[in-house]
C-alpha positions, 0 to 999 in steps of 0.5 A, spaced: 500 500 500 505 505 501 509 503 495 502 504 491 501 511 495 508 513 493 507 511 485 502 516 485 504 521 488 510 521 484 505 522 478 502 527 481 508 531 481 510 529 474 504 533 472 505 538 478 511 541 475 514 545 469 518 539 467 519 532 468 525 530 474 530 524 472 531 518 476 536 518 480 543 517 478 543 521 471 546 529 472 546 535 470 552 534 467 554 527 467 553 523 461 546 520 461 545 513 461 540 509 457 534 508 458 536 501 457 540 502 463 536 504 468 529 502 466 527 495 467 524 491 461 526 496 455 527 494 449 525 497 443 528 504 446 534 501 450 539 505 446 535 512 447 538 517 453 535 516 460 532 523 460 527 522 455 523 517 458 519 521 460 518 525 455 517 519 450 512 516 454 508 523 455 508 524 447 505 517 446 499 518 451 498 526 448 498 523 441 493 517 442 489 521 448 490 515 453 493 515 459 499 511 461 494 504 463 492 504 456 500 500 456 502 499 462 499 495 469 499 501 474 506 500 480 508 494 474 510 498 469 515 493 466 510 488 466 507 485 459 501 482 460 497 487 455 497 486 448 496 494 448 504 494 450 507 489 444 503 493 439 506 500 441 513 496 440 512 494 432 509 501 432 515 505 435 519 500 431 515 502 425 516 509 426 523 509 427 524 506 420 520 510 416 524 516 419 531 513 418 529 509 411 524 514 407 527 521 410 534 519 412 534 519 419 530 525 420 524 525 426 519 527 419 513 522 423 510 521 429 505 518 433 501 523 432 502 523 425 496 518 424 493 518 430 491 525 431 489 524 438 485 517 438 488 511 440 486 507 433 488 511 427 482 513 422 485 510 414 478 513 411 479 520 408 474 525 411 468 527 407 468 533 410 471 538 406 470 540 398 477 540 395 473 543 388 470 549 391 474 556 388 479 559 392 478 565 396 482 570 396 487 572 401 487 579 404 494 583 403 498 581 408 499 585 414 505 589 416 509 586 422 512 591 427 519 591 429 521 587 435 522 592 438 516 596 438 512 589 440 517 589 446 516 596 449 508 594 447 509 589 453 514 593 457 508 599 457 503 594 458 506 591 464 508 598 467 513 601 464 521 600 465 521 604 471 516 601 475 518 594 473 526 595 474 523 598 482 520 591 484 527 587 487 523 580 489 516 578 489 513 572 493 507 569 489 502 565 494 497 560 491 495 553 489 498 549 484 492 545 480 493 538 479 493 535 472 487 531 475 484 538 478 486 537 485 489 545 488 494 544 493 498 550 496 503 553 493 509 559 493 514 562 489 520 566 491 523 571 486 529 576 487 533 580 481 535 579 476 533 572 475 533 568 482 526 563 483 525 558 488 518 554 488 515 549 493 509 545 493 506 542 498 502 535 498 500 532 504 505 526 504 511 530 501 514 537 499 517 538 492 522 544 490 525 547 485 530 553 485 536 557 481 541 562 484 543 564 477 547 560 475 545 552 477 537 549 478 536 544 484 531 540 485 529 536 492 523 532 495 522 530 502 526 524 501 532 528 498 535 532 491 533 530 485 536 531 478 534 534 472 535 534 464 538 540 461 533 542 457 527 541 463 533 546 467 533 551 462 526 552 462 526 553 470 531 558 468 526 561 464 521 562 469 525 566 473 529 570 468 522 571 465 521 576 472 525 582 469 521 582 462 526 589 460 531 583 458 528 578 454 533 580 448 538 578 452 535 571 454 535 569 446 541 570 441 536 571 436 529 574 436 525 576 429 517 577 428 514 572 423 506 573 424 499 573 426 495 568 430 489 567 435 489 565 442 482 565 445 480 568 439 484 574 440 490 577 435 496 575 437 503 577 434 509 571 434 515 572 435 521 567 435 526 566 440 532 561 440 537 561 445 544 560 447 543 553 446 539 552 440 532 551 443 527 555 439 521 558 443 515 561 440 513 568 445 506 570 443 504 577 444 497 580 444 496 586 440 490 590 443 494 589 451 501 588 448 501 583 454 505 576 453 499 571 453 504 564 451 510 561 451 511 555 446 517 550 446 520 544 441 524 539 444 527 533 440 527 527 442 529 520 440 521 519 436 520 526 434 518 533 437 516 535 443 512 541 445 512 545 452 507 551 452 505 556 458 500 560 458 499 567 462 493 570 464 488 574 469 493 580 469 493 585 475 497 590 478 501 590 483 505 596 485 505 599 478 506 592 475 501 588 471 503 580 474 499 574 471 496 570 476 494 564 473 498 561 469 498 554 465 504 549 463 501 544 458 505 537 456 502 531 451 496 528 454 497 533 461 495 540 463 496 543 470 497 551 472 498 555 477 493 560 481 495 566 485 491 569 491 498 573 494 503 577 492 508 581 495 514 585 492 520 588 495 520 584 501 527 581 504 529 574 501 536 572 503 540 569 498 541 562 502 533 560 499 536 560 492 541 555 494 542 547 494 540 545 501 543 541 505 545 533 504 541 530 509 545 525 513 
């Protein structure tokens, strides 16, 4: 019963955090061992590096819209009773070949591909569209504005430069809501220019995350955790997203390349690749100038895999507009983030953004 209880807290917080936590033993900074090494009964993706895992796995059930028992027997995830499990096996084999014979290696199809979120893809063409009707034509495209003009747009919007840069710390009180709903209690510290601690707390266990501006660290009750670069470098983000006057100094290359809607809404996007090479989507509502939308791609072994924040319920708060609901989405997996508290300027001691001590 306690190792049950234990599994499903732990996928409780998978769901609850802006990233997925590696197992023990793989580093930040070490090589990563292969799935094959620290997982049981791998075989098709023995090979694939251990912190994809669970990225992978996420894929798979946002593509096919299932949850993990779809697969797997809950707390005997190795085991290979269901017929579903061998099926996913010929079918990863499947897409691993038509990527390396037909397209040279290049992730170009995935699950999604075919099964567009249901679990048994449709091989009958849709009769719900007209290929014969005439085209209609497209109104003259729209003239951008510079990336400059949308972010001081945003910077106005949150407040003004003067305003933003007079704001030192910030201490966010709240609750973090569960892909499965349920709200626990939540708080978040952030210090200039881009210190962040985060802690949830679940009635059997406390989970935290924080970066001193140079390292992100990760522990339970039970102990530090590691983490994956890439998941490293979006908590990163999230708290050198707190001085917004610096956003041109994240990304090594930003440029405007269009229009879309969110919510119905008209939003301007910009591009963003970072020092890493990651390419991240910012999106820009154009009547508020406000950053409703971050967009993320990650490769991984079977393809692309996308990370989004969404930011809404702007407030003001000594000047500066705060957004008090935000929401992390993940294949298959949406949870958020909902503010009841906020408190700017207070003293913080640096000591709360470091490692903290080995237990014995």
């Amino acid at each position: 019963m306690k190792q049950k209880i234990k599994i499903v807290v732990l996928l409780i917080f998978l769901s609850a955090v802006a990233f997925v936590f590696l197992p023990t033993g793989l580093t930040q900074t070490n090589q990563v061992k292969t799935a094959g090494e620290v997982y049981k009964n791998i075989q098709v993706l023995k090979d694939m590096p251990a912190d994809q895992l669970d990225k992978v796995m996420a894929t798979f059930t946002g593509s096919l819209g299932v949850k993990c028992n779809f697969c797997h027997i809950p707390g005997q995830w190795e085991k290979d009773e269901k017929p579903e499990k061998q099926m996913a096996r010929k079918m990863i084999k499947m897409v691993l070949g038509i990527n390396k014979e037909t397209f040279d290696g290049r992730t170009k199809v995935s699950c999604v591909t075919c099964h567009q979120g249901k679990p048994h893809p449709s091989s009958i063409p849709s009769l719900e569209q007209n290929s014969w009707q005439p085209a209609i034509s497209q109104p003259d495209k729209e003239v951008l504005p510079t990336v400059d003009q949308i972010l001081d747009k945003y910077i106005t919007a949150l407040g003004g430069k003067k305003a933003i840069e007079k704001v030192k710390t910030r201490i966010l009180k709240g609750s973090r809501i569960g892909a499965d709903g349920i709200a626990v209690p939540e708080e978040v510290y952030q210090k200039a220019p881009d210190k962040i601690f985060v802690v949830t707390t679940y009635p059997q266990n406390a989970f935290s995350t924080s970066y001193n501006g140079t390292q992100v660290w990760a522990w339970s009750s039970e102990g530090e955790r590691k983490i994956a670069n890439d998941d490293s470098e979006q908590f990163k983000r999230e708290g050198q997203f707190f001085q917004p006057t610096k956003i041109k100094e994240i990304y090594k290359e930003i440029i405007v390349t269009g229009t879309d809607k969110i919510n119905n809404k008209d939003v301007f996007v910009v591009r963003a690749i970072s020092d890493k090479g990651t390419h991240e989507q910012l999106f820009f509502d154009k009547q508020t100038g406000l950053l409703v939308r971050r967009f993320v791609l990650f490769q991984i072994i079977i393809g692309m895999y996308p990370y989004q924040v969404d930011y809404s319920d702007y407030k003001a708060f000594d000047g500066v507009q705060v957004p008090l609901m935000i929401q992390w989405s993940i294949p298959g997996r949406i949870w958020g983030r909902k503010i009841t508290e906020v408190k700017q300027n207070t003293a913080i001691d640096d000591a709360k953004f470091n490692q903290p001590p080995t237990k014995n």
